[in-house]
C-alpha positions as CSV (number, residue, x, y, z in Angstrom):
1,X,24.3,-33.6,23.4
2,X,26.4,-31.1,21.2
3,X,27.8,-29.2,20.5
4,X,26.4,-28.2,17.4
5,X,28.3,-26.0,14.5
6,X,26.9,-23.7,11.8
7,X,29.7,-23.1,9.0
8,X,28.5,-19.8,7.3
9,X,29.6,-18.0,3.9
10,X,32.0,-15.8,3.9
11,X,31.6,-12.2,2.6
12,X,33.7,-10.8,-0.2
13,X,34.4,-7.4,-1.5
14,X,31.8,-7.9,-4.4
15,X,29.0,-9.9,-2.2
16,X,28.3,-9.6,1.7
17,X,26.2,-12.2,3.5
18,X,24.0,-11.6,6.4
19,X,22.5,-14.4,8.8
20,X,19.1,-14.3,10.6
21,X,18.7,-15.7,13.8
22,X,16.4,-15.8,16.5
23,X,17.6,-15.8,20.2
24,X,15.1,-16.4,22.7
25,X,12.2,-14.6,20.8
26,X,14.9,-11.6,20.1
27,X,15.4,-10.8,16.2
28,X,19.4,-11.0,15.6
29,X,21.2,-9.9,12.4
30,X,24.9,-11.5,11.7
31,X,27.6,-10.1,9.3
32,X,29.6,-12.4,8.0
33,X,32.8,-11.1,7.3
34,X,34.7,-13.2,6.5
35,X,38.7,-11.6,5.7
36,X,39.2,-8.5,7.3
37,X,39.5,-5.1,5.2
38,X,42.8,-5.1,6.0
39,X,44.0,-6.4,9.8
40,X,46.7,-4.1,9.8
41,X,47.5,-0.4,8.5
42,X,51.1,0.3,8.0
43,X,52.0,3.6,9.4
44,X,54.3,5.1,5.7
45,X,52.2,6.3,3.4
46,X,53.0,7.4,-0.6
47,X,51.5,10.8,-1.8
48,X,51.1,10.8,-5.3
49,X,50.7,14.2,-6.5
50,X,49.5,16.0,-9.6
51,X,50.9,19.9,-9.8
52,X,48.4,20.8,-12.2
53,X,45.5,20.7,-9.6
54,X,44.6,23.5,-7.9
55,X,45.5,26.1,-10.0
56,X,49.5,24.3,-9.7
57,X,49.3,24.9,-5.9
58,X,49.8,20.9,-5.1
59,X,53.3,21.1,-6.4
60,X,54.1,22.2,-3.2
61,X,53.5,18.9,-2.2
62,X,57.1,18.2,-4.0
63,X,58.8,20.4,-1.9
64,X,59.2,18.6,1.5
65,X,62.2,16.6,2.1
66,X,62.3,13.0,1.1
67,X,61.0,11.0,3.1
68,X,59.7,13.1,5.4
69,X,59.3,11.7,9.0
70,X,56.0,12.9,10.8
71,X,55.9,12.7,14.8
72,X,52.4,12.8,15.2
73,X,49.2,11.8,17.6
74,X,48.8,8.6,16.2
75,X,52.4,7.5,16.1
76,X,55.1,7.8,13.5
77,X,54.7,7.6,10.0
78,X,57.5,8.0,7.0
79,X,55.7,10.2,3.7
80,X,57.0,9.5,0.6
81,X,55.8,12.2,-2.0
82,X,55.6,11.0,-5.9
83,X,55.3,13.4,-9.0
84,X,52.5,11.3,-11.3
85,X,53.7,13.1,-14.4
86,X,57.0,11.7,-13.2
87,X,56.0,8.2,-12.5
88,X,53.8,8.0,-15.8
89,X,56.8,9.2,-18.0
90,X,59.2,6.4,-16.5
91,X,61.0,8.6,-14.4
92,X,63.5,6.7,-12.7
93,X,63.0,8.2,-9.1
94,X,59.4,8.1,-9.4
95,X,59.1,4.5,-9.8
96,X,61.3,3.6,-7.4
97,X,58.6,5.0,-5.0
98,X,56.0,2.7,-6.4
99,X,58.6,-0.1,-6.3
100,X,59.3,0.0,-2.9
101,X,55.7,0.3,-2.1
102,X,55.3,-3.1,-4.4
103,X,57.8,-5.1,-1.6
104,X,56.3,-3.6,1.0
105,X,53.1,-5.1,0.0
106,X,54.4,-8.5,-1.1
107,X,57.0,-9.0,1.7
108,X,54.3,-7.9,4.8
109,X,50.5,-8.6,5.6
110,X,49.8,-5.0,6.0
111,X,47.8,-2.9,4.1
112,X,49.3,0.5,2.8
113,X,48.0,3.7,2.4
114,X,48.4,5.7,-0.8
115,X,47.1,9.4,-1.0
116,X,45.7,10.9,-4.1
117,X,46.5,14.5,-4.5
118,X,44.5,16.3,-7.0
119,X,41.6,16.0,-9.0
120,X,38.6,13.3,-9.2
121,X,40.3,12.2,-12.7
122,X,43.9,11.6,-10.5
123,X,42.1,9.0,-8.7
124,X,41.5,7.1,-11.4
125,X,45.2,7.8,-13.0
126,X,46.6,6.8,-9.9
127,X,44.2,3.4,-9.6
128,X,45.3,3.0,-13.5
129,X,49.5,3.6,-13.1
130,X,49.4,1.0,-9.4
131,X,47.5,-1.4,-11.6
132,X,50.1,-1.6,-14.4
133,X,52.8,-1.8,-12.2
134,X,51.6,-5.0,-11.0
135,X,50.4,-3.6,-7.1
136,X,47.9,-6.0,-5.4
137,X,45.2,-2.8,-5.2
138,X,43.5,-5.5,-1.9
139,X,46.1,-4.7,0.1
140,X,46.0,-0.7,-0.8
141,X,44.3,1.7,1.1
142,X,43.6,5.1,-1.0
143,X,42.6,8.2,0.5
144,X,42.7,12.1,-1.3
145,X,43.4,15.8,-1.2
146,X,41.0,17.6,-3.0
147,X,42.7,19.9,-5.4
148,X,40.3,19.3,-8.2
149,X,37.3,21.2,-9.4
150,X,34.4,19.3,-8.2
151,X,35.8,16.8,-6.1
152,X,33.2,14.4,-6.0
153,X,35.1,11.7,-5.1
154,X,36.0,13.2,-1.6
155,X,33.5,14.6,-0.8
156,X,31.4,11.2,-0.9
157,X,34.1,10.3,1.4
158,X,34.2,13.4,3.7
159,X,37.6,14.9,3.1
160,X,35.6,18.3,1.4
161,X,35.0,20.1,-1.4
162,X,38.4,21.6,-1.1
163,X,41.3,22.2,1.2
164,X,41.2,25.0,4.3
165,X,45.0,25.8,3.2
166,X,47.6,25.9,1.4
167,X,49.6,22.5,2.3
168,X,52.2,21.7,3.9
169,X,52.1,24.4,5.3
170,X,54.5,26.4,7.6
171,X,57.4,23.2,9.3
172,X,54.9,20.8,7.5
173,X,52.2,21.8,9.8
174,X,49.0,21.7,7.9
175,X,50.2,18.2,6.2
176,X,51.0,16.9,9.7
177,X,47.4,17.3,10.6
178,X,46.1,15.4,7.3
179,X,48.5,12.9,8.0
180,X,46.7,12.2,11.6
181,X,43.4,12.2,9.8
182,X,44.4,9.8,7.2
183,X,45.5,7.5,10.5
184,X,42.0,7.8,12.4
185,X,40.4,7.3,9.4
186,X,37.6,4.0,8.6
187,X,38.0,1.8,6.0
188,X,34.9,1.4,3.2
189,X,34.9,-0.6,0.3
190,X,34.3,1.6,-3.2
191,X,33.5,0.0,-6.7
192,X,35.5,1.1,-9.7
193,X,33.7,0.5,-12.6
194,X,34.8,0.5,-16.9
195,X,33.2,2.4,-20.0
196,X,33.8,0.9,-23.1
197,X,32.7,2.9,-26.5
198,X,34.5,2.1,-30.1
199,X,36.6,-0.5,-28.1
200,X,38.2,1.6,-25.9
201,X,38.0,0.8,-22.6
202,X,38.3,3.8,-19.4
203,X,37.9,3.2,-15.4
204,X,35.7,5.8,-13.6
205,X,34.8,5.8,-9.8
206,X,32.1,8.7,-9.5
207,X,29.7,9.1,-12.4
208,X,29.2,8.4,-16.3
209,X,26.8,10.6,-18.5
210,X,25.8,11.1,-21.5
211,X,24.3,14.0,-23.4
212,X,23.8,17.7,-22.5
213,X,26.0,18.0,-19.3
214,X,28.8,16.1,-21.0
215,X,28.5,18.5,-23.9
216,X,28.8,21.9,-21.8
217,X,31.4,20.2,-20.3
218,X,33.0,19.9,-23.8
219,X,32.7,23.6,-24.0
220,X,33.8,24.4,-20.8
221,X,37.5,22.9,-21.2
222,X,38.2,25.3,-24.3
223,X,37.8,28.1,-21.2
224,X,39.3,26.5,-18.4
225,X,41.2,28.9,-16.1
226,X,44.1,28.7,-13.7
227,X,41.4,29.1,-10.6
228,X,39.1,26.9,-9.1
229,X,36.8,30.1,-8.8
230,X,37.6,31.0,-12.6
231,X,36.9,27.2,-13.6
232,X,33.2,27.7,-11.2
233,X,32.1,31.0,-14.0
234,X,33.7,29.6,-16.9
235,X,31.5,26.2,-16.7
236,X,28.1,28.5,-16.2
237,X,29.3,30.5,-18.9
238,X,28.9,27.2,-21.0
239,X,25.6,26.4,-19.7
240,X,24.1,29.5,-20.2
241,X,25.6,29.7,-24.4
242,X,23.7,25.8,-24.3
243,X,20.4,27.1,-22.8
244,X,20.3,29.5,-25.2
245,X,21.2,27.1,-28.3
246,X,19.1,24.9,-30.0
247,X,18.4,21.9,-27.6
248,X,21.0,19.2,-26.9
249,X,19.3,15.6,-26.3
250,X,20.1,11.7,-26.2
251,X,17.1,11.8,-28.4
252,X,18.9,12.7,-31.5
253,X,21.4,9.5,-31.3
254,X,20.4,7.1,-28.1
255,X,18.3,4.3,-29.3
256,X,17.7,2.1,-26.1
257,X,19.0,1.3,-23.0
258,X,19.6,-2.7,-21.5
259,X,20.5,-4.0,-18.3
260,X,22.0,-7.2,-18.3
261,X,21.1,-7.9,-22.0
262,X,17.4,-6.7,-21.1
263,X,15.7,-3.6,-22.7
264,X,15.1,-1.4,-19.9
265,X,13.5,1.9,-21.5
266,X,13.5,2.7,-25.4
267,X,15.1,6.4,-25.8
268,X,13.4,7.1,-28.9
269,X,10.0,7.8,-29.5
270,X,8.0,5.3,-31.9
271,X,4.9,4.5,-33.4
272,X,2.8,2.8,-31.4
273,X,1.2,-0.5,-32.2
274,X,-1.6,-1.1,-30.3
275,X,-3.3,2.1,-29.7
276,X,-1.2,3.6,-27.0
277,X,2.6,4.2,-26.2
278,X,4.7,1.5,-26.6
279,X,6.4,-0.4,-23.4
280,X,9.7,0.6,-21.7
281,X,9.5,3.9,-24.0
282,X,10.0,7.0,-22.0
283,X,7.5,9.7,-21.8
284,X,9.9,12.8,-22.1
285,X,12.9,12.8,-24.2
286,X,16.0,12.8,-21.9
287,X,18.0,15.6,-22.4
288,X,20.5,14.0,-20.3
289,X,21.4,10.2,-18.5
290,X,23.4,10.0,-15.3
291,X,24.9,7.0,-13.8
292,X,26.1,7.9,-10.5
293,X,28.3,5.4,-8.3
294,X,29.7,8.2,-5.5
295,X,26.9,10.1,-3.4
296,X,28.1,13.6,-4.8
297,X,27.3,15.4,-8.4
298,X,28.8,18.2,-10.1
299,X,31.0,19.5,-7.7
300,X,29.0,18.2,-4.6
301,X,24.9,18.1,-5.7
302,X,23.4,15.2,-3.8
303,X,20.7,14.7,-7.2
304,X,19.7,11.2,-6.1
305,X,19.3,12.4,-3.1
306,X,17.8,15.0,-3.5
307,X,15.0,13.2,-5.9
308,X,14.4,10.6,-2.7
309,X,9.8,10.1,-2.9
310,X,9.2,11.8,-6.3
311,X,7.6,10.1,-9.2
312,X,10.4,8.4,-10.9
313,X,10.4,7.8,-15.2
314,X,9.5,4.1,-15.1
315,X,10.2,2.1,-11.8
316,X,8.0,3.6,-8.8
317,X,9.7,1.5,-6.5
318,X,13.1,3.6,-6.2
319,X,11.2,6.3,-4.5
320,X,12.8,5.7,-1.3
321,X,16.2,3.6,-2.6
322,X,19.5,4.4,-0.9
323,X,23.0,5.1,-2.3
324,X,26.1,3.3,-1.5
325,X,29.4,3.3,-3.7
326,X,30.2,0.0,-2.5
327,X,27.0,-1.6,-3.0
328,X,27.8,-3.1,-6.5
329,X,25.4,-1.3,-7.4
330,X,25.0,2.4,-9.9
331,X,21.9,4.4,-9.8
332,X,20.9,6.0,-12.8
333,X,18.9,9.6,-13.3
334,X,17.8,11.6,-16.4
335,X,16.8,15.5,-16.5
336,X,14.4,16.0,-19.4
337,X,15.4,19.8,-20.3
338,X,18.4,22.3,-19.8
339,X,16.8,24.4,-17.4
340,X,15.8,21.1,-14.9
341,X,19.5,19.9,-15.2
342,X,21.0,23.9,-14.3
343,X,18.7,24.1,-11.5
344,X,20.3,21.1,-10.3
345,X,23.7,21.4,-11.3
346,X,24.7,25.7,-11.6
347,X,22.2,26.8,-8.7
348,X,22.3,24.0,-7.1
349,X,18.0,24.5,-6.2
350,X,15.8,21.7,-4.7
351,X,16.1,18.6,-7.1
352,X,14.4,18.3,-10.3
353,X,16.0,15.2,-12.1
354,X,13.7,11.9,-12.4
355,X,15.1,8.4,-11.2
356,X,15.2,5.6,-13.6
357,X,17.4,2.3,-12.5
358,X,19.3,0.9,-10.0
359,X,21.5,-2.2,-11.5
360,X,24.5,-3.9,-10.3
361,X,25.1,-4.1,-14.5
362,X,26.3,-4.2,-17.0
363,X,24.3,-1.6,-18.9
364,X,24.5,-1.2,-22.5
365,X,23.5,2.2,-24.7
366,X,22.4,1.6,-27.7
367,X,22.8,4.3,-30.5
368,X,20.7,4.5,-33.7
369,X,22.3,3.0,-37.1
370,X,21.9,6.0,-39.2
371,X,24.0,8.6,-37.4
372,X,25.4,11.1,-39.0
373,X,29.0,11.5,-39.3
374,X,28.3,15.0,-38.4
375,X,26.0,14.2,-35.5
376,X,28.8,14.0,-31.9
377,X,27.9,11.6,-29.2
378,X,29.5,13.7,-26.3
379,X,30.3,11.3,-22.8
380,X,31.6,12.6,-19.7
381,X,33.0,10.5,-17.3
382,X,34.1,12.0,-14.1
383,X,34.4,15.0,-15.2
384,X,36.3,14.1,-18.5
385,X,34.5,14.6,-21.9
386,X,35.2,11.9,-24.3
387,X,33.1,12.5,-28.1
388,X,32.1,9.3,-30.2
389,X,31.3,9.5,-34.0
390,X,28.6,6.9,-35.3
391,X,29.2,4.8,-32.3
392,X,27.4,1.3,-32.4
393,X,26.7,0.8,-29.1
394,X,28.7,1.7,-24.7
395,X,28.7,-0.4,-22.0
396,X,29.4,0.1,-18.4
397,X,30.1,-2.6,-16.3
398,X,31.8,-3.2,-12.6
399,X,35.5,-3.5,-13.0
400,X,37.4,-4.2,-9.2
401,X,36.4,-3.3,-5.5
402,X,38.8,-0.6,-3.5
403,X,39.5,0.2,-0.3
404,X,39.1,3.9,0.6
405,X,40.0,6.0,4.1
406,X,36.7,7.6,5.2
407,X,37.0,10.6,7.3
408,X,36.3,10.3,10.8
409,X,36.0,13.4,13.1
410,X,38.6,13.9,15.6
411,X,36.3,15.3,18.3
412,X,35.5,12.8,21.2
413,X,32.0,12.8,23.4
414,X,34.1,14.8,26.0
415,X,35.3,17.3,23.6
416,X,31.9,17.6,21.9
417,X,30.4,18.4,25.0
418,X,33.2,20.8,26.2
419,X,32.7,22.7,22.3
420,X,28.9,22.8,23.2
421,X,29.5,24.5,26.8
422,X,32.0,26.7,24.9
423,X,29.8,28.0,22.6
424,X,26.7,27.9,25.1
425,X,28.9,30.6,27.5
426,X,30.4,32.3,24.1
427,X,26.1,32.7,23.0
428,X,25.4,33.7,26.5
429,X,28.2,36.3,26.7
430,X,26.6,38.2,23.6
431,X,23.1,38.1,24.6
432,X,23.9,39.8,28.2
433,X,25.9,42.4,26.6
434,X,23.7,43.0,23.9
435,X,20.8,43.2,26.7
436,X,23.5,45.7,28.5
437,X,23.7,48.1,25.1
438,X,19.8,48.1,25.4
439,X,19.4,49.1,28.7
440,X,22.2,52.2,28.4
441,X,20.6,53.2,25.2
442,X,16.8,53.4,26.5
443,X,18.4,55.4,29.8
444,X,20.1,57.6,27.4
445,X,17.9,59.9,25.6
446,X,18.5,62.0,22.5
447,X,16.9,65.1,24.0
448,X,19.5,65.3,26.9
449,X,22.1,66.8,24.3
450,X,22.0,70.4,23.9
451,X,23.2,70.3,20.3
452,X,20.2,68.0,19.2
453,X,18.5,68.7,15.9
454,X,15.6,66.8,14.9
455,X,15.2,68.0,11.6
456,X,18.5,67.0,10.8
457,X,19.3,64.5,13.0
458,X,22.9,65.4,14.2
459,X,24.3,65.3,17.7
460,X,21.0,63.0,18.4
461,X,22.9,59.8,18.5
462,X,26.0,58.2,19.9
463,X,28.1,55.9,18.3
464,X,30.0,53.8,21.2
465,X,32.7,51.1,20.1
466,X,32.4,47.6,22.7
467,X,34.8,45.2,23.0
468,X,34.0,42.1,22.9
């Protein structure tokens, strides 16, 4: 008689379940969600800024008035605007703006937005500083102005590569409109994941490699300029003095590489004992591993991507496997020379890097026992070199889930459509009065003007200004 009742799993940030059903012959797909991302937004939000980024020009950031009180489409929201230098050192009026977002999160059920302003490195600062102040990161929201270099981080979201202006802008203007963005915006989980080389231990949200990128990357900080353009030469410079070097490679110190405790590829190449090449050994040396989490490379290279149904080093089935930074999940790739990874990387040409593993973790490098003291292990992770002497062995592994704002355009279908008709009758203006300079110039002839010379050419041709 009924009724009947089905009591499902409930998703979490680290695993999602989905149901299966079948409705009258119809196929039906369920998520279980379980707890909301967050069932309310609250409507303040903290900036916390690094001045360094941008050549300096996010310290103008710390010049609007605390707090500041926006008026905006969306509502009204109080900004409060935090130095990170500031709040890192102990300053006394920078942690007071972490503390009251610490009661603000423990006294109400709403979630709170905190804005990273600066550099893909800040993100992880900022995650870091919110952590060791004791801040329940489930019930933060973190969004970004991209100040940094590459900016990987936002643009996997969708903020850009790098602001259109310089904020806040003239009566706060330009911030105002961010702050409306950051209100509109969608909610996506992000993993955060942890490298740990001779026992120290570093978070990192976009990508960890190891080899020759980290070590031009090494040489590109001894150059690195005030400008973003400056920074953009200075880091080909430094690939160009590599490719011209004797080769950089994970050959000369990576051993092997293990997923979960299980060899996945040996680095090295060995004897082989039965004839032909060993198992799990790869076929080129590596001159470089990534391990990507965010979507974005390099300053904004889509490499795994971009590698999507090309032969792959050793597992043909990721031909066609899909990203997602909140997946639980990394993907790795390797480029086997300098001159496949600068392709990828400086000019930024169709892909050339070869897929290797997708893993949820934790992945361990193995180095070889008989380094060299002299012999660096260079790392990068996001965009931060780190070098390793005689290393025994790195791990990665997942470390906690976020919650990120994902950019959401503002235009509606209405407005769309009006933009389209805009530019349909802007398009259609040109082409009648470019078909208008036509007609008047086949109707006018050179030979009508008395002072024509054709050997030269003067006095044969008029030069009429339109407006437009």
């Amino acid at each position: 008689e009924g009724p009947f009742e089905f009591n499902f799993k409930k998703s979490t940030p680290t695993k999602r379940y989905y149901t299966y059903m079948q409705v009258d012959g119809e196929p039906l797909k369920v998520f279980n969600p379980g707890k909301a991302v967050c069932k309310e937004l609250s409507s303040d939000i903290l900036i916390l800024v690094n001045p360094k980024s941008g050549g300096n020009k996010a310290a103008k950031l710390l010049t609007i008035e605390q707090p500041y009180h926006h008026r905006g489409a969306y509502g009204e929201s109080t900004i409060h605007v935090v130095d990170i230098f500031a709040l890192a050192a102990g300053n006394s009026a920078a942690t007071e703006g972490l503390e009251e977002l610490k009661r603000s999160i423990d006294t109400e059920e709403k979630c709170e937005r905190v804005i990273i302003a600066g550099g893909d490195g800040t993100v992880t600062w900022g995650v870091d500083l919110m952590t060791k102040a004791d801040i329940n990161l489930e019930k933060v929201v973190i969004g970004i102005i991209p100040y940094g270099t590459g900016n990987d981080f936002s643009q996997s979201l969708g903020w850009g590569k790098t602001i259109s202006s310089d904020l806040p802008g003239k009566k706060n203007k330009a911030l105002g409109k961010w702050i409306d963005d950051w209100m509109m915006a969608s909610l996506h989980y992000f993993d955060l994941w942890q490298q740990n080389v001779l026992s120290i231990t570093k978070p990192r949200s976009n990508y960890y490699s190891i080899g020759l990128d980290a070590a031009i990357l090494k040489e590109f900080q001894k150059k690195r300029t005030q400008t973003r353009a400056g920074n953009h030469l200075m880091y080909a410079y430094s690939g160009m003095k590599k490719m011209v070097g004797s080769r950089v490679g994970t050959e000369k110190y990576l051993e092997s590489v293990k997923d979960h405790g299980q060899l996945l590829f040996n680095a090295t190449r060995r004897e082989p004992t039965n004839g032909g090449r060993e198992d799990k050994t790869l076929t080129k040396d590596a001159a470089t591993i990534i391990c990507l989490n965010t979507y974005t490379y390099a300053g904004g290279r889509r490499i795994w991507e971009g590698s999507a149904g090309k032969s792959t080093a050793i597992d043909e089935t990721l031909k066609e496997k899909k990203q997602n930074f909140g997946d639980h999940k990394l993907e790795m790739m390797m480029y086997t020379d300098m001159r496949s990874f600068s392709l990828d990387a400086g000019a930024r040409l169709k892909s050339t890097g070869q897929r290797l593993h997708q893993t949820a973790g934790p992945l361990t490098f193995e180095f070889k026992p008989d380094l060299s003291d002299r012999v660096p292990v260079d790392f990068q992770i996001d965009g931060e070199y780190t070098t390793a002497y005689r290393p025994k062995r790195a791990t990665i592994s997942h470390f906690k889930v976020l919650k990120v704002l994902i950019y959401k355009p503002r235009l509606t279908g209405g407005e769309s459509q009006h933009r389209i008709e805009k530019q349909g009758s802007i398009a259609s203006l040109f082409k009648r009065s470019n078909a208008l300079r036509r007609r008047e110039a086949s109707t006018t002839s050179s030979e009508d003007s008395p002072a024509c010379d054709r050997k030269s050419g003067k006095g044969c041709f008029k030069l009429k200004f339109w407006k437009r």
